[in-house]
N, C-alpha and C positions, 0 to 999 in steps of 0.2 A: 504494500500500500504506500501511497505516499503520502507525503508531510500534509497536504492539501485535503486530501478523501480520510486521513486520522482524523485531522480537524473537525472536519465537519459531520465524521461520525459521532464523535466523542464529547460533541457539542451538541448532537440532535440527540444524545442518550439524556446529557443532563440538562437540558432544557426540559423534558419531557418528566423526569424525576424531579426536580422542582417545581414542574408548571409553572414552566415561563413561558408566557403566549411566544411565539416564532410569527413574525409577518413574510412573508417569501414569494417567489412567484406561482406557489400553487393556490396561493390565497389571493394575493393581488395582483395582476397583470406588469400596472407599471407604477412604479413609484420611486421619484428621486432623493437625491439625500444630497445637500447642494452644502458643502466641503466651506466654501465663501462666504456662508452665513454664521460661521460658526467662529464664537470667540477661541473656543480653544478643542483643538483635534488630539486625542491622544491614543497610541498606537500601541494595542498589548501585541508583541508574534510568537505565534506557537512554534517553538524547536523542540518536539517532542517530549514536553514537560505540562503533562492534565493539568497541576495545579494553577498554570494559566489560563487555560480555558474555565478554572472555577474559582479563580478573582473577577476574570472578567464578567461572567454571568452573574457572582453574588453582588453588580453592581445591579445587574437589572433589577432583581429582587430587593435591593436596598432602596433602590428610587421605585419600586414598584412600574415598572415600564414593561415593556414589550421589546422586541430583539430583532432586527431588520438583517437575513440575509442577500445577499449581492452576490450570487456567484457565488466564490470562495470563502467571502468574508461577511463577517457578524458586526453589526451595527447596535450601538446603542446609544440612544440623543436623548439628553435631558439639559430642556434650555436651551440652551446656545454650544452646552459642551456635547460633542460630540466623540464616542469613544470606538474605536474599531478592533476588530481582532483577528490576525491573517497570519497564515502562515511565511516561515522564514524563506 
């Protein structure tokens, strides 16, 4: 497997074990996430270490939000911060 399809397994397990709603293309067709509006961008990258993918997710659950993927990467916006999580 690689870096990208761990991700995003290992991220649709615990999203699903926390119930944390996922917005993605099976649910919404299109929707942007415009990078320009945002006061501050911050970039967790998965190199094969889960406990990042569950910092980055116990954000969602802390701001109680929802989790926007893109393709490869997980999105979570609260405000104007914008937080992403991709692999290396």
């Amino acid at each position: 497997m690689t870096d990208n399809q761990d991700l995003i397994e290992i991220a649709n397990k615990i999203l699903t074990e926390q119930k944390i709603p996922l917005i993605d293309g099976k649910i919404y067709d299109k929707f942007k996430i415009k990078k320009n509006n945002s006061v501050s961008y911050i970039e967790f990258v998965y190199e094969n270490d889960e406990s990042i993918i569950q910092g980055f997710l116990g954000l969602a659950d802390f701001f109680h939000t929802v989790v926007f993927k893109e393709k490869d990467k997980f999105f979570i916006i609260n405000g104007k911060q914008i937080y992403v999580l991709e692999s290396a």
